[in-house]
N, C-alpha and C positions, 0 to 999 in steps of 0.2 A: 659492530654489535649495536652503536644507538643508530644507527642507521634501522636497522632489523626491529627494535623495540617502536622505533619512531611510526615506521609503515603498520605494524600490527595496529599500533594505538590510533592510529588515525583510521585502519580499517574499519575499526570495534565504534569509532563515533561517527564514520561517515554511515556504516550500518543502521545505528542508532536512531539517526536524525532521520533516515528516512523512512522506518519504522515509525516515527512519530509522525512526521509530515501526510504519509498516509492515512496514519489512523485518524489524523483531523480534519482531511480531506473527505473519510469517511462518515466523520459525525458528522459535516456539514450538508453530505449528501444526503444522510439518513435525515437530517433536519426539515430539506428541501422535501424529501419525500412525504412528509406530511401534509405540505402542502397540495399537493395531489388529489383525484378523485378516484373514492376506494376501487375502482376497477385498474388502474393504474400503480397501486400504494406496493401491493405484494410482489408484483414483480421489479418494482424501483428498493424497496426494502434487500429481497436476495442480491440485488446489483451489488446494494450499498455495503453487504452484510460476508462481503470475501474478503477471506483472510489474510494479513500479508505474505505470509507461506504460499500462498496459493498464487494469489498475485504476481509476484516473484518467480513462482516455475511459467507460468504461463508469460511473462514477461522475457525469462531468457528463451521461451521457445520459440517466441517471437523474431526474437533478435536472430536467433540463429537462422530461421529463413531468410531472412535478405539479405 
C-alpha cells in the first residue's frame, strides 16, 4: 500500500515539475521572440504559445514512432 501511495505521489510531482519547467522554457522563448524582426515575431510567438497539453500529445506521438 505505501508502495502504491509512494509512486502515485511521485507521478503527480514529477508531472508537476515538468509542467513548470515548460512553461518557463516558454516565457523564455516568448521573451527571445521580442527580440526578433516583426516579420519573424508571429510566427516565433505561435511556436512559443503551445500548450503543455499539446506538447505532450505530440511529444508521445513522437516517441511512439521510433
Amino acid at each position: 500500500m505505501k508502495e502504491t501511495v509512494f509512486i502515485i505521489l511521485f507521478l503527480l510531482i514529477t508531472g508537476c515539475s515538468n509542467r513548470s519547467v515548460y512553461d518557463g522554457m516558454q516565457r523564455s522563448n516568448k521573451n527571445d521572440c521580442a527580440t526578433l524582426p516583426p516579420s519573424q515575431y508571429e510566427e516565433c510567438m505561435e511556436r512559443a504559445s503551445k500548450s503543455f497539453d499539446e506538447y505532450e500529445r505530440e511529444r508521445r506521438e513522437a516517441t511512439k514512432q521510433e
